[in-house]
C-alpha positions in Angstrom: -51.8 -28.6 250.3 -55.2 -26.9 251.8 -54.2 -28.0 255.1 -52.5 -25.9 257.8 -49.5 -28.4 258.4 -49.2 -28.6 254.5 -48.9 -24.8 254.0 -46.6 -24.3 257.3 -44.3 -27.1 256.1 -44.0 -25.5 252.2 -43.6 -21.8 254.5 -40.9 -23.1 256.9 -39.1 -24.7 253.3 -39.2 -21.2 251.6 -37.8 -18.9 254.0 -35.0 -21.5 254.3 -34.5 -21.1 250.7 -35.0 -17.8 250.1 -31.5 -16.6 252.0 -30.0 -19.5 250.0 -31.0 -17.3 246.7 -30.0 -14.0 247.7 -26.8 -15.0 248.8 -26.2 -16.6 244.8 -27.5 -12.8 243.1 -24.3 -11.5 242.3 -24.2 -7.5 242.8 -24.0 -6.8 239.2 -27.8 -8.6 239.1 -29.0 -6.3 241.2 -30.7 -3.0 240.6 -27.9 -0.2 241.0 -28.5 2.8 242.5 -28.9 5.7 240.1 -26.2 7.9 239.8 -26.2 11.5 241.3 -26.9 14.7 239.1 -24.1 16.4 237.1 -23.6 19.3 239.1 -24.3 22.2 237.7 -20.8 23.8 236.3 -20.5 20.3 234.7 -23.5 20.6 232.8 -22.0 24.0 231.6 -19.0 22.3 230.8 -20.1 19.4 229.3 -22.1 21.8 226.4 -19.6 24.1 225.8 -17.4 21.2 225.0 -20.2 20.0 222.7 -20.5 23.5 220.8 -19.0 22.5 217.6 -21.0 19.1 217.2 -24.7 21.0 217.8 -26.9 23.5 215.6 -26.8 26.9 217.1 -30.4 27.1 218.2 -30.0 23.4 219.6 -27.1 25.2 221.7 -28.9 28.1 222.7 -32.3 25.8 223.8 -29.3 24.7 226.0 -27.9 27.5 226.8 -31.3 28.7 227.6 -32.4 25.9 229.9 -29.1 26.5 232.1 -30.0 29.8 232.4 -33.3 28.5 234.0 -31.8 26.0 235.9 -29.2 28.8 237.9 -32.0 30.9 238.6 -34.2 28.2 240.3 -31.1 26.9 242.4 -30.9 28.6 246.4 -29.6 32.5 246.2 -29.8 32.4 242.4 -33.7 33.7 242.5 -32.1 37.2 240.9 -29.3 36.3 238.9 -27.1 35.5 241.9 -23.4 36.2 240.9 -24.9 37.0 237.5 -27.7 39.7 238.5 -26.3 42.3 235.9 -26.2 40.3 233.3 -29.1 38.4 234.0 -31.5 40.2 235.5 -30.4 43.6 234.6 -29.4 43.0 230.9 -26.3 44.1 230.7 -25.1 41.2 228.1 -21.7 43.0 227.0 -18.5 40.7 226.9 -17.5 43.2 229.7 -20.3 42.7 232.1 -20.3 39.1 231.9 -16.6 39.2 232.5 -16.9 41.1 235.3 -19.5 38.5 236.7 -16.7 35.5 236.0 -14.5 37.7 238.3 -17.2 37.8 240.9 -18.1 34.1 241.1 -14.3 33.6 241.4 -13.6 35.8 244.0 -16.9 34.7 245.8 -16.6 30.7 245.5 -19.5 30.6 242.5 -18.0 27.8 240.4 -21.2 27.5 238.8 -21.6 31.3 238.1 -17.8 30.7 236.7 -19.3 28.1 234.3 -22.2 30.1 233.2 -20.0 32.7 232.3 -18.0 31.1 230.5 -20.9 29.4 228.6 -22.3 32.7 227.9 -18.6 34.3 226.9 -18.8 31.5 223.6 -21.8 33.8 222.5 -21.6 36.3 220.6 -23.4 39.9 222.0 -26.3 39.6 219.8 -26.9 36.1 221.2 -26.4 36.8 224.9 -28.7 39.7 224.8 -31.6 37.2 223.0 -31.8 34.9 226.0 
C-alpha cells in the first residue's frame, strides 16, 4: 500500500513479529563466536606431536614460522628467553637447554615450548633456521 496508514499499519505488524522470530532461532542457528587463538606453547605442542605424520621441510616451514611468530610477540623482539640461541646462534643441544631452563625458571611457557620444539631437531637443522 502507497499510502501512509497502509505502510504504518504493515510497520506496526512487523516489529510485532519480528521479536516473535528471534525468540523461535534456536542458539545453534545462530552465528557462533569464533574461537580464541591457540596460544602460543600450544601451537608448539600441537606440531611436535604431529612430527612423525609431516615431511621434514613441511615441519621445519613450521618450525620456522613459530620462530617468527615468538619474535613478533611483546619482549620477544630479541629472542626473549631464547636470545642465545636465536639471535646469537648458538644452536647447540646445550644452549637451547639452557634456554628451557631459563623460561622455566622465569615463567616463559612459551619459550619452554619452543625449546622443546627446537630440541626434536637435530644440530644441523636448528642452526639452518
Amino acid at each position: 500500500m502507497t499510502d501512509d496508514g497502509g505502510i504504518n499499519v504493515k510497520l506496526r505488524s512487523w516489529a510485532n513479529v519480528k521479536p516473535a522470530l528471534l525468540a523461535v532461532v534456536s542458539p545453534v542457528e545462530r552465528p557462533a563466536a569464533p574461537d580464541p587463538p591457540a596460544p602460543f606453547w600450544a601451537l608448539c605442542k600441537s606440531l611436535q606431536k604431529r612430527q612423525k605424520q609431516v615431511t621434514v621441510e613441511h615441519y621445519l616451514g613450521c618450525v620456522r614460522h613459530l620462530v617468527k611468530k615468538f619474535y613478533a610477540m611483546p619482549g620477544n623482539g630479541v629472542g626473549g628467553s631464547l636470545h642465545i640461541v636465536l639471535d646469537d646462534g648458538n644452536t647447540d643441544r646445550e644452549s637451547v637447554e639452557w634456554c628451557h631452563t631459563y623460561a622455566r625458571e622465569h615463567g616463559d611457557k612459551d619459550g619452554m615450548a619452543l625449546c622443546d620444539l627446537l630440541l626434536t631437531l637435530t644440530d644441523e637443522q636448528r642452526e639452518a633456521l
